[in-house]
C-alpha atoms as an extended CHARMM CRD file, in Angstrom:
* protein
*
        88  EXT
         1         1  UNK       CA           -145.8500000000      184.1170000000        5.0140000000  PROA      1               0.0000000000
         2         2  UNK       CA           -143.4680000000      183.4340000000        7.6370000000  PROA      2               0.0000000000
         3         3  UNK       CA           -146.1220000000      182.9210000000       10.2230000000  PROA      3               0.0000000000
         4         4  UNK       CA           -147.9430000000      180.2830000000        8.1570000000  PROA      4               0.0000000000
         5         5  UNK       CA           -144.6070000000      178.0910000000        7.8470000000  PROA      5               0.0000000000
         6         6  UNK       CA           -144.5020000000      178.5610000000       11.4630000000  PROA      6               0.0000000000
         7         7  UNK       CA           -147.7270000000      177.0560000000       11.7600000000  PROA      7               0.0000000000
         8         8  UNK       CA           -146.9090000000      174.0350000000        9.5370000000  PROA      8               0.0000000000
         9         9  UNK       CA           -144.5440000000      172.7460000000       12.0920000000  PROA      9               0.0000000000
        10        10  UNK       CA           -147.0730000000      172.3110000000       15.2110000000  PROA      10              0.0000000000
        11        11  UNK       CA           -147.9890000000      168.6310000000       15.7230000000  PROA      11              0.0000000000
        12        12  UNK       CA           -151.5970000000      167.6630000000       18.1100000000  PROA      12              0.0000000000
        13        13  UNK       CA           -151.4740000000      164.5410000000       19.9520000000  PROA      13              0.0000000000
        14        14  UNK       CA           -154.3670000000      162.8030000000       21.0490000000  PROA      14              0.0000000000
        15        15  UNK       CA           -155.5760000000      159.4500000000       22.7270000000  PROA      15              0.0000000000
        16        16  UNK       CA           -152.2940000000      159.9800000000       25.4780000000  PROA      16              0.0000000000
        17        17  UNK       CA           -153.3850000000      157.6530000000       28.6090000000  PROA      17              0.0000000000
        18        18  UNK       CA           -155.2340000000      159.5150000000       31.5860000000  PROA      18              0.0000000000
        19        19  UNK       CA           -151.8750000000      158.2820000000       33.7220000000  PROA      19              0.0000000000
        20        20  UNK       CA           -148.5320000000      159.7110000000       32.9150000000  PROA      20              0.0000000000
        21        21  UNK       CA           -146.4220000000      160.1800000000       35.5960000000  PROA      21              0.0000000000
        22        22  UNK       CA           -143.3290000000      161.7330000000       33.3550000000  PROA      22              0.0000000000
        23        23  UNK       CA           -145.2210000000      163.8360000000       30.8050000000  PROA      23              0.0000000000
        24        24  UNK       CA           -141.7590000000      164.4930000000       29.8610000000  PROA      24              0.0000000000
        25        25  UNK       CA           -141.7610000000      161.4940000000       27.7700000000  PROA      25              0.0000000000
        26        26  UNK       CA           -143.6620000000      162.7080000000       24.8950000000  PROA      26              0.0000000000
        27        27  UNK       CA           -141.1300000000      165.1280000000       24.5260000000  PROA      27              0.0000000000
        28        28  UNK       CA           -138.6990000000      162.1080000000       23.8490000000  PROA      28              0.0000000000
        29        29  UNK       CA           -140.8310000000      160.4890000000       22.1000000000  PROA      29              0.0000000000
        30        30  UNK       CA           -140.6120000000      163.2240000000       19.2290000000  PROA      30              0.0000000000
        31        31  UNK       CA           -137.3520000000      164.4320000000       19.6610000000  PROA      31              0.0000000000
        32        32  UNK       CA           -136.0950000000      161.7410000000       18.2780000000  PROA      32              0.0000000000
        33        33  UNK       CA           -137.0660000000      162.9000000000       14.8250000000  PROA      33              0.0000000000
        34        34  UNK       CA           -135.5890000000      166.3970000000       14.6820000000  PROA      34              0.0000000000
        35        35  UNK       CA           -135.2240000000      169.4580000000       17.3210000000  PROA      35              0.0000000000
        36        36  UNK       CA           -138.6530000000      170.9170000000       19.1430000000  PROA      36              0.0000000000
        37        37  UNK       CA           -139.2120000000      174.2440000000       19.8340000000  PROA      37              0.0000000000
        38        38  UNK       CA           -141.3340000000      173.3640000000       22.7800000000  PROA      38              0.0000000000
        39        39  UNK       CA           -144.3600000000      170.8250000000       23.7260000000  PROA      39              0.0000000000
        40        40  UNK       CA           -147.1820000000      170.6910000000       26.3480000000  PROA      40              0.0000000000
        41        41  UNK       CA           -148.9340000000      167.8070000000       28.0090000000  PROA      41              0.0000000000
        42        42  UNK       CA           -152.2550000000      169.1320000000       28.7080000000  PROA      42              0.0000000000
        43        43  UNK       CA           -152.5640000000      168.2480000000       32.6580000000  PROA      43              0.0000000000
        44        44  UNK       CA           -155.4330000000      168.0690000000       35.0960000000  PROA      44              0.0000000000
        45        45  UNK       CA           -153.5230000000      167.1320000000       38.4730000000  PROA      45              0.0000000000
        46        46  UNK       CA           -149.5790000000      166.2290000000       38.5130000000  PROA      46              0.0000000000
        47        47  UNK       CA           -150.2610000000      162.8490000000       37.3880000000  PROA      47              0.0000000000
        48        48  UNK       CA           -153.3210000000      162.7980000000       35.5700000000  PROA      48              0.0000000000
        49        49  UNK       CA           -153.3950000000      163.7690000000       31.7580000000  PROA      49              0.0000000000
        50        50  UNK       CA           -156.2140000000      165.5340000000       30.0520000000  PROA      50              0.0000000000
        51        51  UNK       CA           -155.2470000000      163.2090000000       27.0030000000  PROA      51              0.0000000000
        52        52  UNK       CA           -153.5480000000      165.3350000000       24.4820000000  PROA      52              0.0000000000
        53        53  UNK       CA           -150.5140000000      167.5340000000       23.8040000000  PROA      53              0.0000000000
        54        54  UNK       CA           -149.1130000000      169.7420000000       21.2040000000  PROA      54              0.0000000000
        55        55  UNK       CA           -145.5560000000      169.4250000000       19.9580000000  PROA      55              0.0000000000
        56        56  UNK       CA           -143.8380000000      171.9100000000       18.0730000000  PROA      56              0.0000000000
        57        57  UNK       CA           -140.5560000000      171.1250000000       15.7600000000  PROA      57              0.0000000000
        58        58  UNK       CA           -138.2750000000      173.0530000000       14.3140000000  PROA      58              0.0000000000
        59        59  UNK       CA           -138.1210000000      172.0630000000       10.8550000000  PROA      59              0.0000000000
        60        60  UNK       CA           -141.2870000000      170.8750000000        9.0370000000  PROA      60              0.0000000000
        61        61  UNK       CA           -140.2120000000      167.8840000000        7.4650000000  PROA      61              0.0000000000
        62        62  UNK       CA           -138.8930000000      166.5260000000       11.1070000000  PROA      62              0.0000000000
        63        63  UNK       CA           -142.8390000000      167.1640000000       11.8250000000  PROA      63              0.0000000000
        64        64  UNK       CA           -144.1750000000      165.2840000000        9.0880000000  PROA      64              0.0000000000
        65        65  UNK       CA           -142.1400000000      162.3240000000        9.5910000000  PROA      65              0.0000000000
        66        66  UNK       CA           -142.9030000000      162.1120000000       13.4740000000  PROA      66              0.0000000000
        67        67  UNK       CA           -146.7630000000      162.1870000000       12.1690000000  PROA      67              0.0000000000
        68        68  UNK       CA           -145.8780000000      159.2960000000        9.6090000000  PROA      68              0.0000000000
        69        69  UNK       CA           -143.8310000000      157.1750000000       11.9950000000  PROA      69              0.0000000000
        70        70  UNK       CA           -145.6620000000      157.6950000000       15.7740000000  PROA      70              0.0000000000
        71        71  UNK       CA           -149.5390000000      157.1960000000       14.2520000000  PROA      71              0.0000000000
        72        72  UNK       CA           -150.9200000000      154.9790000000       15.7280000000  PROA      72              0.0000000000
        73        73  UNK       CA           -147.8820000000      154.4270000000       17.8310000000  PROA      73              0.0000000000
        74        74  UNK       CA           -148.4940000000      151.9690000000       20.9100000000  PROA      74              0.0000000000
        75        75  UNK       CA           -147.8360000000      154.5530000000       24.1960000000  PROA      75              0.0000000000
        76        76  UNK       CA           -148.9480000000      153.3640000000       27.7220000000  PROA      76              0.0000000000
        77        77  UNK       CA           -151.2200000000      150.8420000000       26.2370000000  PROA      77              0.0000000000
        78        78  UNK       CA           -153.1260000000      154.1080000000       24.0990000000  PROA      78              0.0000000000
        79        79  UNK       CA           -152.3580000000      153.8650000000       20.1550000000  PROA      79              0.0000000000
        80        80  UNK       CA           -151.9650000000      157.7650000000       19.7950000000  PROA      80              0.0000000000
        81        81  UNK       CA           -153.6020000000      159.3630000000       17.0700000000  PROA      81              0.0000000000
        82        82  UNK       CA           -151.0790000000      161.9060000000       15.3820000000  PROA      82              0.0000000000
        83        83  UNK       CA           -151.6710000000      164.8910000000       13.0670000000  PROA      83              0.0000000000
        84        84  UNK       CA           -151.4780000000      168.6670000000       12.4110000000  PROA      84              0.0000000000
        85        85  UNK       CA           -152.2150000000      171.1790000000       14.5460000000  PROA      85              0.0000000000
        86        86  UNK       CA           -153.3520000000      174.5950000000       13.6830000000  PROA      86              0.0000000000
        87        87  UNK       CA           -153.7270000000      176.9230000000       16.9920000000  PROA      87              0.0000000000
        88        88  UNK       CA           -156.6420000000      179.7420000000       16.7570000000  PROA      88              0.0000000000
């Protein structure tokens, strides 16, 4: 269904480090492997992260490459942990 392939695009990012000053960062971060529909950096206070946000892309194969290449990725000193995420 066309909701399903919808779904198969959203991307959860975890391990981000408690300090981010520019959450708009992660949004570069990804962009840089295909267009996003939108993202979120879970925040508790302007500066201080919960520790994990949700990307969504456009296209599924830009998702599963950002998964393949940023896992593990070295961000703030955190190696992010990368993978699907499928909203309730």
């Amino acid at each position: 269904s066309g909701h399903r392939a919808f779904l198969r695009r959203f991307v959860r990012v975890t391990n981000l480090p408690e300090r981010c000053r520019r959450p708009a960062r992660i949004a570069e971060l990804f962009a840089r492997f295909g267009p996003l529909r939108m993202w979120h950096v879970a925040m508790d206070a302007p500066a201080v992260c919960k520790g994990f946000a949700c990307v969504v892309f456009e296209r599924r194969e830009d998702a599963e490459k950002a998964i393949d290449e940023l896992n593990c990725y070295c961000f703030g000193g955190h190696s992010l942990r990368i993978d699907w995420f499928y909203p309730s």
